[in-house]
Each structure stands twice: as C-alpha cells, then as structure tokens.
FIMAR-766419 format. One record per residue: residue in three letters; z, x, y of N, C-alpha, C in turn; residue number from 1. Coordinates in nm, 4 decimals. Layout:
<sites>
+------+----------+----------+----------+----------+----------+----------+----------+----------+----------+-----+
| code |       nw |       nu |       nv |      caw |      cau |      cav |       cw |       cu |       cv | pos |
+------+----------+----------+----------+----------+----------+----------+----------+----------+----------+-----+
|  Ala |        Z |        X |        Y |        Z |        X |        Y |        Z |        X |        Y | NUM |
...
+------+----------+----------+----------+----------+----------+----------+----------+----------+----------+-----+
</sites>
This chain:
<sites>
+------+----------+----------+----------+----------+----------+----------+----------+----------+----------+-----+
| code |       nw |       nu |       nv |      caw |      cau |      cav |       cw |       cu |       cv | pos |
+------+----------+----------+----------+----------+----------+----------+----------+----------+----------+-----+
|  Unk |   0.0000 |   0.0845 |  -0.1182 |   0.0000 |   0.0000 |   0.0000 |   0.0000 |   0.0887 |   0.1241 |   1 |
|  Unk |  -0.1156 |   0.0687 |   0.2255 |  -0.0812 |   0.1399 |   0.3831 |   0.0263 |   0.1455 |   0.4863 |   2 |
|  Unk |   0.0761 |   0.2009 |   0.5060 |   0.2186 |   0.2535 |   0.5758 |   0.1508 |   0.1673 |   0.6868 |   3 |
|  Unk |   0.2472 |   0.0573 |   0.7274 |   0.2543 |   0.0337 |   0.8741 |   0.3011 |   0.0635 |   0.9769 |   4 |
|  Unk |   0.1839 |   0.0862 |   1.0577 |   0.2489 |   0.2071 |   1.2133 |   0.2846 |   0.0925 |   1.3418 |   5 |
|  Unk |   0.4121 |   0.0895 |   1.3915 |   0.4287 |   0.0171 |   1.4733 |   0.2905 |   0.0536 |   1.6033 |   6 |
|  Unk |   0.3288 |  -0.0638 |   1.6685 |   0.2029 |  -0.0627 |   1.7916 |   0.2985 |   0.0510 |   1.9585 |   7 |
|  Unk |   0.4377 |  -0.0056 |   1.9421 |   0.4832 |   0.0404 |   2.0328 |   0.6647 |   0.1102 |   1.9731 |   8 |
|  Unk |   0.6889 |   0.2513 |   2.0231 |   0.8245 |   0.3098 |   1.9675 |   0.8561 |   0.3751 |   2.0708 |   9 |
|  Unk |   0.9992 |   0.3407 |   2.0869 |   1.0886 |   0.4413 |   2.1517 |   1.1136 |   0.5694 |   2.1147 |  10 |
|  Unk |   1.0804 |   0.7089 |   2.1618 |   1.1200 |   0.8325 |   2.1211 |   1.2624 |   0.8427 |   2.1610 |  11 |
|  Unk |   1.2705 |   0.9950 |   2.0795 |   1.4015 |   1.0092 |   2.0897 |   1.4103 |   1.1049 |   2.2329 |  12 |
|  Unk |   1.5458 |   1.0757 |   2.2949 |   1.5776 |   1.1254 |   2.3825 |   1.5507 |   1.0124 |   2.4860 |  13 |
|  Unk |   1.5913 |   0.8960 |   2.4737 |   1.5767 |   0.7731 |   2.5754 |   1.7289 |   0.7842 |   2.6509 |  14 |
|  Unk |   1.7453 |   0.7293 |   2.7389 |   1.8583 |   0.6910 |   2.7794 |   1.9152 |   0.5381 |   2.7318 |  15 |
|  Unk |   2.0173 |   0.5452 |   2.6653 |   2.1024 |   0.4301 |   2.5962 |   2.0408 |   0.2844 |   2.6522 |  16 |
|  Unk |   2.0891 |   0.3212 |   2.7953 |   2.0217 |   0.1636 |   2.8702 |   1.8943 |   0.1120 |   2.9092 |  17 |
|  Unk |   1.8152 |   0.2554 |   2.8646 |   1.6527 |   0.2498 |   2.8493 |   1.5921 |   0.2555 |   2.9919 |  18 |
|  Unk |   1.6684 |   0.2931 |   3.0888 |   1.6666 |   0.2997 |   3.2442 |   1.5332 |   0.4667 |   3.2375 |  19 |
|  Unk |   1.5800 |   0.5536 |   3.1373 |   1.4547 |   0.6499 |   3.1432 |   1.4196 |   0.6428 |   2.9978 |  20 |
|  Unk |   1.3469 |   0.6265 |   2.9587 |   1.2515 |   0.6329 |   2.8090 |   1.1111 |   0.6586 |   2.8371 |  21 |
|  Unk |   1.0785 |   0.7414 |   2.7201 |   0.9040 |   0.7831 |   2.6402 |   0.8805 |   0.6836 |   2.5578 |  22 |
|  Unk |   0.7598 |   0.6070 |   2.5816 |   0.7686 |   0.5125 |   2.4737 |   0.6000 |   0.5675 |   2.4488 |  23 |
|  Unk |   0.6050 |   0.5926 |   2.2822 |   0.4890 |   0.5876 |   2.1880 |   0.4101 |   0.4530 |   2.1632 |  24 |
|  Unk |   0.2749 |   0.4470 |   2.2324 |   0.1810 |   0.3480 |   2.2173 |   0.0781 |   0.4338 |   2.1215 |  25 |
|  Unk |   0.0421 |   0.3690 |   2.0423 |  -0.0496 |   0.3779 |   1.8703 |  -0.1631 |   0.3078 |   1.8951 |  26 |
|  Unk |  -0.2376 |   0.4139 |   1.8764 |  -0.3815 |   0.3465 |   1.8817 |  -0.4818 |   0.3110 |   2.0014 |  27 |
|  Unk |  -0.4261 |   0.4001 |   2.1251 |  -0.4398 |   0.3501 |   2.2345 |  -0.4992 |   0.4740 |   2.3106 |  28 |
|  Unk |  -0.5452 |   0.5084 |   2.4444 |  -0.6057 |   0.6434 |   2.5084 |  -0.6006 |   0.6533 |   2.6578 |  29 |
|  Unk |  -0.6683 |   0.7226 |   2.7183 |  -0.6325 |   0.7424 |   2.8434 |  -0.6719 |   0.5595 |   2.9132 |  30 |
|  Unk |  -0.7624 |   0.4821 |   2.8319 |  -0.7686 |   0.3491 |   2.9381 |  -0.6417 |   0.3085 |   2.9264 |  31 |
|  Unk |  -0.6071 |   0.2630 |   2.8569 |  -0.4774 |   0.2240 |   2.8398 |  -0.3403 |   0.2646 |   2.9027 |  32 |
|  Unk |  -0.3476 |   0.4018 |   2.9383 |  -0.2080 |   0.4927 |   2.9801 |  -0.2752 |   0.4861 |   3.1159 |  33 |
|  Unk |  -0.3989 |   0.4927 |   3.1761 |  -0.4035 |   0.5373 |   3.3120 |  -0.3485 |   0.4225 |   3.3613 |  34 |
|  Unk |  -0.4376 |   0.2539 |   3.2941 |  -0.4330 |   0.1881 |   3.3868 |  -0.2627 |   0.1043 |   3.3626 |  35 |
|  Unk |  -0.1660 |   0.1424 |   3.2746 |  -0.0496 |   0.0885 |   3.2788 |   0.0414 |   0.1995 |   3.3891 |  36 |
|  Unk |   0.0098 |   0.3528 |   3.4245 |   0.0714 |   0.4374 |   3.5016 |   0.0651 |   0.3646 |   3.5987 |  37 |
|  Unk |  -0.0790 |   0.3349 |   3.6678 |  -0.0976 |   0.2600 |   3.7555 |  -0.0118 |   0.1246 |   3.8211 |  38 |
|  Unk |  -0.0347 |   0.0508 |   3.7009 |   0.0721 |  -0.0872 |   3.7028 |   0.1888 |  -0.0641 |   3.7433 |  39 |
|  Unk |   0.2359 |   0.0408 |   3.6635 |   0.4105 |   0.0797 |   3.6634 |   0.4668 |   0.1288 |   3.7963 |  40 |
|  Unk |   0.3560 |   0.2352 |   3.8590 |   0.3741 |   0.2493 |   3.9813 |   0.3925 |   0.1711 |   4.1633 |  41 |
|  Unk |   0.2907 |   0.0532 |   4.0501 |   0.2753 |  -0.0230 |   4.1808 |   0.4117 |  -0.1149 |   4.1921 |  42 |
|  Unk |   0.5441 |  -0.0816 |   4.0841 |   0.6612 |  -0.1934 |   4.1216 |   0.7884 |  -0.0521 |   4.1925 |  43 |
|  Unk |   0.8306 |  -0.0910 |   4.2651 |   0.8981 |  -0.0896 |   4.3650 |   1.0422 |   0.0422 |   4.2801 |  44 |
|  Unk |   1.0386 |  -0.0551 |   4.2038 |   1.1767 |  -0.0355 |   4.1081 |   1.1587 |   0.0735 |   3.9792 |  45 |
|  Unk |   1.0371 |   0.1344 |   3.9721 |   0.9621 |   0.2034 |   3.9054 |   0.9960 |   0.3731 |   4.0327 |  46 |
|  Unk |   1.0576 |   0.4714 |   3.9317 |   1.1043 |   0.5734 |   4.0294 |   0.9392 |   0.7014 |   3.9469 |  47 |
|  Unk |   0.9481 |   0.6996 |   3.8250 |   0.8695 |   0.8016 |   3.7814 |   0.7781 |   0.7136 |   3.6763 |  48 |
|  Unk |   0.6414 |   0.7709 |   3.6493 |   0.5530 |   0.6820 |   3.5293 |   0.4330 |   0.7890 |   3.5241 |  49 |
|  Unk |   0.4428 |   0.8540 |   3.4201 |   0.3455 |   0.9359 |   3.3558 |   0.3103 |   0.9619 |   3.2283 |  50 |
|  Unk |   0.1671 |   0.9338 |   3.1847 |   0.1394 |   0.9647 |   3.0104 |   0.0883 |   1.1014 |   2.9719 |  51 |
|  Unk |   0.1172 |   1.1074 |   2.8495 |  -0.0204 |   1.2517 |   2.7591 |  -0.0469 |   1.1724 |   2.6669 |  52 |
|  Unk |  -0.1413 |   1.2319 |   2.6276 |  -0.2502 |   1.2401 |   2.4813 |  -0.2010 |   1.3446 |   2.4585 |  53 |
|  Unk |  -0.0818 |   1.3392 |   2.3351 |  -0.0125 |   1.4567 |   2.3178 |  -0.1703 |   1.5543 |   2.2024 |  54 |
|  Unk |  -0.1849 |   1.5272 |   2.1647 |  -0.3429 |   1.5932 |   2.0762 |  -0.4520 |   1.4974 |   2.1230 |  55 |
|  Unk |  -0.5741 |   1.5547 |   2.0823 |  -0.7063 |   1.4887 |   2.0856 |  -0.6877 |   1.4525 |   1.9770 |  56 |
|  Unk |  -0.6391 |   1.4927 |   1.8282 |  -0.6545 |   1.4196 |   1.6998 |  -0.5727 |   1.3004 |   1.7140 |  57 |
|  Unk |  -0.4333 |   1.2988 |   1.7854 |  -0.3829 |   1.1994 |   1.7258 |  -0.4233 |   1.0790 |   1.8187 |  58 |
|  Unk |  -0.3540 |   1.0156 |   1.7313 |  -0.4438 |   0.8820 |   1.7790 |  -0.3181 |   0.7693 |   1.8768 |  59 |
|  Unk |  -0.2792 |   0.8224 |   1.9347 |  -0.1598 |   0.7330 |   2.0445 |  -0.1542 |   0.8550 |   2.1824 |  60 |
|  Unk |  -0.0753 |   0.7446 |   2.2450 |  -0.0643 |   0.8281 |   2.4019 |   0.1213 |   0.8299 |   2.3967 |  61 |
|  Unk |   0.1499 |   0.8864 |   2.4834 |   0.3187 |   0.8905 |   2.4902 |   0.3193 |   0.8489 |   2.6819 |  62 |
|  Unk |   0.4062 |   0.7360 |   2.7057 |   0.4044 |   0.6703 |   2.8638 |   0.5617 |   0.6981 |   2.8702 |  63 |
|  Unk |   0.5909 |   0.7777 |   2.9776 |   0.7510 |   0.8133 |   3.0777 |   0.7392 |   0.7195 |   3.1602 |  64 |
|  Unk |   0.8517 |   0.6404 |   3.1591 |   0.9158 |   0.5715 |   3.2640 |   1.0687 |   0.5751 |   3.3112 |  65 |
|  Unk |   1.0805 |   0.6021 |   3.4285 |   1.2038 |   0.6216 |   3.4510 |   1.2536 |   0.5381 |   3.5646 |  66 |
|  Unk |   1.3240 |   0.4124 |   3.6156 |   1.3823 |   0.3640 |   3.6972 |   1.4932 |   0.3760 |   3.7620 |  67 |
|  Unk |   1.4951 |   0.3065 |   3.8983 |   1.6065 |   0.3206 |   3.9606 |   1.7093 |   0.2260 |   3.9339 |  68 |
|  Unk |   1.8238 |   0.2542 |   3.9751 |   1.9520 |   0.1831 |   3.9772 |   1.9552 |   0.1236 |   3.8225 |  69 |
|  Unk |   1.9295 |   0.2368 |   3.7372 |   1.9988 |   0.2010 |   3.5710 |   1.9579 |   0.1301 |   3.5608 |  70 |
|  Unk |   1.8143 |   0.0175 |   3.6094 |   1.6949 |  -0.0754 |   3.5225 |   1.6539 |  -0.0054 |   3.3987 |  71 |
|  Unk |   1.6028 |  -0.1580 |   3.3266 |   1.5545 |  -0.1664 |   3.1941 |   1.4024 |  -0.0538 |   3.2250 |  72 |
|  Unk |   1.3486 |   0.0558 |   3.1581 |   1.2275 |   0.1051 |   3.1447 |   1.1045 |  -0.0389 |   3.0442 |  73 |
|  Unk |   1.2087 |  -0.0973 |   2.9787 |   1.1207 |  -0.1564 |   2.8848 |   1.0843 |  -0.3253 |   2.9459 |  74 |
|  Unk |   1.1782 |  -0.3804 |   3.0730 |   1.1343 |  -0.5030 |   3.1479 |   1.0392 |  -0.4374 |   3.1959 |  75 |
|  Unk |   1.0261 |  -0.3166 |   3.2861 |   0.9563 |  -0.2792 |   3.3331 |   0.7665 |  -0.3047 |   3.2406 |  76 |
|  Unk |   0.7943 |  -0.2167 |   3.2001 |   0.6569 |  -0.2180 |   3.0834 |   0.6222 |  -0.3621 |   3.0323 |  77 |
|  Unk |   0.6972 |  -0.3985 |   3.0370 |   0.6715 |  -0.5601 |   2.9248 |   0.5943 |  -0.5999 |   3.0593 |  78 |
|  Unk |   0.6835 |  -0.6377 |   3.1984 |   0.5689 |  -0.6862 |   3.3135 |   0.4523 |  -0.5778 |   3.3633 |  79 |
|  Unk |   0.3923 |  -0.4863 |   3.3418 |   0.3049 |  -0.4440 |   3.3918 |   0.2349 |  -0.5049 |   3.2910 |  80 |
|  Unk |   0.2368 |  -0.4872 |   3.1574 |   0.1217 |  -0.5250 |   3.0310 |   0.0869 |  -0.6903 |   3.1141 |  81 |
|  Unk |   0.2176 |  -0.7583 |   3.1061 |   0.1536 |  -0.9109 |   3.1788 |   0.0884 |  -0.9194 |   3.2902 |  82 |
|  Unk |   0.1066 |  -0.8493 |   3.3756 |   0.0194 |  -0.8027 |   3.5231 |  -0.0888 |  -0.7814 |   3.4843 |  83 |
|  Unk |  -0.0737 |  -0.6323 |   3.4112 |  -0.2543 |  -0.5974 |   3.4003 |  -0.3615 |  -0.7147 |   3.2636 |  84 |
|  Unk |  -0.2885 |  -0.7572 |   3.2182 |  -0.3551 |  -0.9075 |   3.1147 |  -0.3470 |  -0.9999 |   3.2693 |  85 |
|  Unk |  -0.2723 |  -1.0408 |   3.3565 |  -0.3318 |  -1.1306 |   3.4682 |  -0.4652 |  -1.0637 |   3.5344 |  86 |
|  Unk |  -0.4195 |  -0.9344 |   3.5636 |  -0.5821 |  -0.8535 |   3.6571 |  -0.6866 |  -0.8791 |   3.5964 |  87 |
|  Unk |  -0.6980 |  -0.8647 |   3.4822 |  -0.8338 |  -0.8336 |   3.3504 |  -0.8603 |  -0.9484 |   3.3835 |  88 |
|  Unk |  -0.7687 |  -1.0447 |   3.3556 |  -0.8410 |  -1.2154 |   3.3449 |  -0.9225 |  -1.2556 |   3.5131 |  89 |
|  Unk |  -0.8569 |  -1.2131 |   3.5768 |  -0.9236 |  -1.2463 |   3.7324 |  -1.0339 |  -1.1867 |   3.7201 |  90 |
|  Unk |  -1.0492 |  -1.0791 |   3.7168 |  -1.1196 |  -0.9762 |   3.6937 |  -1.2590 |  -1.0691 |   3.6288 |  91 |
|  Unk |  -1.2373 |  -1.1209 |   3.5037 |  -1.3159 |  -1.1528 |   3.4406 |  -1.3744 |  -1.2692 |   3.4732 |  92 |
|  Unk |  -1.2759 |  -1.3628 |   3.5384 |  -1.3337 |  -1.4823 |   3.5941 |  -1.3933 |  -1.5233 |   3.7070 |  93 |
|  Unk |  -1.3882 |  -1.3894 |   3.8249 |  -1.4617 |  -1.3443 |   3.8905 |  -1.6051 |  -1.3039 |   3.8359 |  94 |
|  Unk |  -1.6333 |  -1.2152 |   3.7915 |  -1.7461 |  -1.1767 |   3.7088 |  -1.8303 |  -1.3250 |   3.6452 |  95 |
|  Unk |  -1.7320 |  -1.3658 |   3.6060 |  -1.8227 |  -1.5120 |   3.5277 |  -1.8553 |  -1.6251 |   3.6454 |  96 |
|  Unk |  -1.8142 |  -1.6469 |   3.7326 |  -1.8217 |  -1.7073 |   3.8190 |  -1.9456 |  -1.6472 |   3.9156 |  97 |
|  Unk |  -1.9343 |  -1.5048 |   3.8986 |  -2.0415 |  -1.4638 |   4.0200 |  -2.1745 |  -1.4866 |   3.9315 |  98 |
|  Unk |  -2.1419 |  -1.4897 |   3.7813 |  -2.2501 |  -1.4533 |   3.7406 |  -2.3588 |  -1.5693 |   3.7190 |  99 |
|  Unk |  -2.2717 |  -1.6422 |   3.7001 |  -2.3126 |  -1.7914 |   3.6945 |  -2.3742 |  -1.8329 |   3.8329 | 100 |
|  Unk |  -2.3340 |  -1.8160 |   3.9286 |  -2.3451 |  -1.9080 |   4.0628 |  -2.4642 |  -1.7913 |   4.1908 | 101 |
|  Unk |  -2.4727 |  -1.7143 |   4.1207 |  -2.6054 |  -1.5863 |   4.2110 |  -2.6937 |  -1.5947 |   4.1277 | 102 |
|  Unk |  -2.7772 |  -1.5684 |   4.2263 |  -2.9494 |  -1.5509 |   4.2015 |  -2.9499 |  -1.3942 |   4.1684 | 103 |
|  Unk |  -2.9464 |  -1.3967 |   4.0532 |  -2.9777 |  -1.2824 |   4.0039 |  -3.0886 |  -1.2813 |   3.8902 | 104 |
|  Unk |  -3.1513 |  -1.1806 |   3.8767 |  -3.3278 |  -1.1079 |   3.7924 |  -3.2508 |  -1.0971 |   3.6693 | 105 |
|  Unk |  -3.3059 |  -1.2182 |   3.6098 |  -3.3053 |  -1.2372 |   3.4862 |  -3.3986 |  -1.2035 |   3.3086 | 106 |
|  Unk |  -3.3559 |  -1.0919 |   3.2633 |  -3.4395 |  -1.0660 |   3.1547 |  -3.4332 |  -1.1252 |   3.0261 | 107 |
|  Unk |  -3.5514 |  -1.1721 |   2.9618 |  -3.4996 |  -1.2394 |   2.8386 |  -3.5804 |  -1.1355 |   2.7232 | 108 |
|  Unk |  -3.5168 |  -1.1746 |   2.6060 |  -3.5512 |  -1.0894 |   2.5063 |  -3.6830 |  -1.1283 |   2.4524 | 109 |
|  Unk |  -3.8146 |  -1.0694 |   2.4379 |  -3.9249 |  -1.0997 |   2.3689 |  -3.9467 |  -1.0676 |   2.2129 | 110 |
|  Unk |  -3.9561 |  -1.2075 |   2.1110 |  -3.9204 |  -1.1233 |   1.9903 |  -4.0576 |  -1.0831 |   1.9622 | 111 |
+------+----------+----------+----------+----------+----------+----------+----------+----------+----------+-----+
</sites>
C-alpha cells in the first residue's frame, strides 16, 4: 500500500503557540509559495513570511511565518489560502465576463 504524504506539516522547531512556525506544503512550487508570501504579507499582523524549494528533486516548498503579539502562524495561513481562492475566483470571473461581453477575433478550428 502507498505511504500517505500529508498535504500540509508543521516542522520541528515551531513555537508551542504556533505564533512562529515552518510549515511543509507537499506537492507544491514556487506558484504556490510566491503567491501565499505575498498574501501573508499583505496582513498587517504578519511580522516575517518567506519560502525555499529546499531541493529541485523534492517535491514540496517549506513557508516561515512569524507573527506579532504571539498570533496563531496557522489562522494566519488558513486566511491567506481563503483570500488568494477569493482573488483567483475574481480573477476568473473577470476574465469570463470580459470574454464573453468584447468584441474580440475569433478563431475556430478547421477539421
């Protein structure tokens, strides 16, 4: 049977109240780590937020977060993932909306 690899792990060396933790994301690469650094940065309450691709072989990124005033690192993260799943969706419904409603040069496939 295949060993199941969690999606998301706390390394060791967190702080108890999780106010600074490394958390191991599986399966994931620089889209993923840039654009959650990003997220993480943009909250207030967010003091430090930086990833590696600890190897090119392996296959996960490692994301530092560290907050102020002894906050959760992991509320933190849980709302950026929901933020950046709100952006994507605007994002996307923008796009579908423009795409739909402009005069745009349309190619069709000739079989």
């Amino acid at each position: 049977m295949a060993e199941v690899i969690p999606k998301l792990r706390v390394l060791k060396g967190a702080e108890p109240d999780l106010s600074a933790a490394t958390y191991q994301i599986h399966d994931e690469s620089h889209t993923i780590g840039n654009s959650l650094r990003w997220m993480l940065m943009k909250n207030p309450k967010v003091e430090f937020c930086g990833y590696s691709v600890p190897h090119p072989s392996e296959n996960h990124i490692h994301l530092r977060i560290q907050m102020y005033d002894k906050l959760s690192s992991l509320d933190a993260l849980l709302q950026a993932l929901e933020n950046l799943d709100n952006l994507c969706a605007t994002v996307e419904d923008a796009y579908n909306t423009s795409l739909s409603s402009d005069a745009y040069e349309r190619w069709s496939e000739r079989s």
